[in-house]
C-alpha positions in Angstrom: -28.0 14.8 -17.0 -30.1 11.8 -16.3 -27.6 9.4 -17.5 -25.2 11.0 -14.8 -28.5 11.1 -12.4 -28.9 7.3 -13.1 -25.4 6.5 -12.9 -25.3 8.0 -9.3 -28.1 6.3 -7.9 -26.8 2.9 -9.4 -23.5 3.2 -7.5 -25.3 4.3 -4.7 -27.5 1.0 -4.6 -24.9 -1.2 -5.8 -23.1 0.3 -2.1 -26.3 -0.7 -0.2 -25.9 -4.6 -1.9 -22.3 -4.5 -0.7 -23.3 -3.1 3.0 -26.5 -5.7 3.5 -23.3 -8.7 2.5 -20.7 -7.2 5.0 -23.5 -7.0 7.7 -24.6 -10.2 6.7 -21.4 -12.2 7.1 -21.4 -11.2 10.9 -24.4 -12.7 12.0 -23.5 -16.1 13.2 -24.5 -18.9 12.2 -24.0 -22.8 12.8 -20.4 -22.5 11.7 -17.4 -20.8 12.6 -16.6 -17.9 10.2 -13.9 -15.4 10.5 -15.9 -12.6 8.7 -17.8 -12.6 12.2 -14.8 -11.0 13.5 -14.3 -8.1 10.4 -15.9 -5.2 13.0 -13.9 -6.3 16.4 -11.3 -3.2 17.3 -9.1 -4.1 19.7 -7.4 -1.2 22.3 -4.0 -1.7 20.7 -1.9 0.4 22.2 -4.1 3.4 22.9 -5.7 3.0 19.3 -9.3 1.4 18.1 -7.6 -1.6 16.0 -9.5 -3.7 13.4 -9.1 -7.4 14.8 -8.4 -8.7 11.6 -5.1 -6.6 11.3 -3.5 -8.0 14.8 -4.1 -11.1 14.0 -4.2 -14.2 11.3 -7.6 -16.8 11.9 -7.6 -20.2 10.9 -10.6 -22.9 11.2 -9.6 -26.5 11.9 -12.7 -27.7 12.0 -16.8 -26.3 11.4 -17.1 -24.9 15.0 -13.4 -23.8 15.9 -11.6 -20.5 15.0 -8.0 -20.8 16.0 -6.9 -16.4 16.1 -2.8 -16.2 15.9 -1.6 -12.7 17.0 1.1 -11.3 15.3 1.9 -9.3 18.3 2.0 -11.7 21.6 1.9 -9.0 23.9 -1.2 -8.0 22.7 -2.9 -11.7 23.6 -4.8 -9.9 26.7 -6.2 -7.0 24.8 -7.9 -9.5 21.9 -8.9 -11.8 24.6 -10.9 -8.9 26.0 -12.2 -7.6 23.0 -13.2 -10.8 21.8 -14.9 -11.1 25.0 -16.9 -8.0 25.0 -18.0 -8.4 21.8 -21.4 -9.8 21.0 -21.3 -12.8 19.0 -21.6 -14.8 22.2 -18.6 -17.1 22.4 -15.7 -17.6 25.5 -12.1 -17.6 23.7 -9.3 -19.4 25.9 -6.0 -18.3 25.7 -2.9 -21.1 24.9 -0.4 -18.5 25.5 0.3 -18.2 21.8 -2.9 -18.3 20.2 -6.7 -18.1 21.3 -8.9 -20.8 20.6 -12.7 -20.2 20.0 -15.3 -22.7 20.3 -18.6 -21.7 18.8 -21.4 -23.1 20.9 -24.4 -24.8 19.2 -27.3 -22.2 18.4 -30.8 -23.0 19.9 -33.5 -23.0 18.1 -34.6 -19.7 20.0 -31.2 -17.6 19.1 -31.8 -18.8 15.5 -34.9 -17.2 15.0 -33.5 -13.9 16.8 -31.1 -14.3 14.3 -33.4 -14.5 11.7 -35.5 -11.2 12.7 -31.9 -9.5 12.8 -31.5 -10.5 9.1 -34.6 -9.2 8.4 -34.4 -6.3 10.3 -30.9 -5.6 8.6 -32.3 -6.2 5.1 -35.2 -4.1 5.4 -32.4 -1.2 6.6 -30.6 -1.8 3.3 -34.0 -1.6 1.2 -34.4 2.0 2.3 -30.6 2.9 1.7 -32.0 1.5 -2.2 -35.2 3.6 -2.1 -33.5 6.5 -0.4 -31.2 6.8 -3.5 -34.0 5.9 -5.6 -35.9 9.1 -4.3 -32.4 11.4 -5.0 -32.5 10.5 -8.1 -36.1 11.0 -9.0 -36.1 14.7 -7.2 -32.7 15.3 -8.9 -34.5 14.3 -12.3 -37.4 16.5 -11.9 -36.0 19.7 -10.9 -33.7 18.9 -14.1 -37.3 19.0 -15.8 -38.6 21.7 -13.5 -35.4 24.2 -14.4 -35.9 23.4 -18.2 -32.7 21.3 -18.5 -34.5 18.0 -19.8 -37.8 17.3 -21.0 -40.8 14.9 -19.8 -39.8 12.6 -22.4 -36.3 12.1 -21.1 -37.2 12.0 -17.9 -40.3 9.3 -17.8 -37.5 7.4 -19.6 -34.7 7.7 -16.6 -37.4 7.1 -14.2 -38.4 3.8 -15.8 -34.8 3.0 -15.8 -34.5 3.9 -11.9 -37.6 2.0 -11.2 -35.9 -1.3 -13.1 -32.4 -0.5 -11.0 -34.2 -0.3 -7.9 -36.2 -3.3 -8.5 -33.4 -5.4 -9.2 -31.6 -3.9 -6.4 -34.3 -4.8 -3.9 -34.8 -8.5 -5.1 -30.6 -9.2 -4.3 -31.0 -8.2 -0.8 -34.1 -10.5 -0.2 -32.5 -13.1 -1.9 -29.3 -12.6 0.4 -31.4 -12.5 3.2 -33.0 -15.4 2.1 -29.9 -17.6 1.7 -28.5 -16.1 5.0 -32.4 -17.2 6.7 -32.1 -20.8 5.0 -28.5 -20.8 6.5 -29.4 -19.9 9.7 -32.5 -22.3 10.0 -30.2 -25.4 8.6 -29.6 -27.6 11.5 
């Protein structure tokens, strides 16, 4: 019962580690990264498509993302999503691909982006200590209804506690490489 308990929450955290490096990888920083694309969705013919499944990217060089369609006649709809979307850079349009030139980040929208990092990793520390406190009620209505004892159960909870610690200390670090990233000039 608590192995399963502990089992769950671990999965559960190791997801939140995951989430914090897929939110992570689309905050911009100096150089030009496709993964700042993975949540784009294009209106591809009536339906919310992932950009990243219209399209191949390539980068020639640190600040240029070169996006191939696979489908041509759906050049205007990327342009627009790519447009619309946040990351704050203007595509231009060759006719057969669209060319993206990142714009240097001032020293201003670098520290906006650091607070977003922190702001993001402080989100996935309570997805941790959310499952952290499932797991501890779980484990003490096991103890409650008579299924495990004290014993068991201080021992789980030491082994949560460790799980969640460890948990917690990869997100800072990621959000400390991502800051150091960020800050590099």
């Amino acid at each position: 019962m608590i192995d399963e308990t502990l089992v769950e929450a671990e999965e559960l955290m190791e997801r939140a580690v995951e989430a914090t490096s897929e939110d992570f990888a689309t905050v911009r920083t100096g150089r030009a990264n496709p993964a700042l694309y993975s949540k784009v969705m294009v209106d591809y013919y009536g339906a919310a498509t992932p950009l990243q499944q219209l399209a191949s990217f390539t980068v020639p060089d640190a600040r240029t993302i070169l996006i191939t369609p696979y489908d041509v006649s759906a050049m205007r709809e990327i342009e627009k999503a790519l447009s619309d979307s946040e990351i704050g850079a203007n595509p231009s349009n060759d006719g057969k691909q669209i060319r993206i030139t990142m714009p240097e980040l001032t020293e201003e929208r670098r520290k906006e982006y650091v607070k977003l990092i922190k702001a993001k990793s402080e989100d996935h520390k309570v997805s941790v200590r959310n499952a952290r406190r499932k797991a501890k009620d779980t484990m003490d209505k096991a103890v409650k209804d008579g299924e495990v004892g004290e014993d068991e159960r201080d021992r789980g909870l030491k082994e949560l506690e460790a799980a969640t610690k460890k948990h917690v200390e990869r997100i800072d670090e990621m959000a400390k490489r991502k800051e150091a990233e960020l800050l590099e000039v």
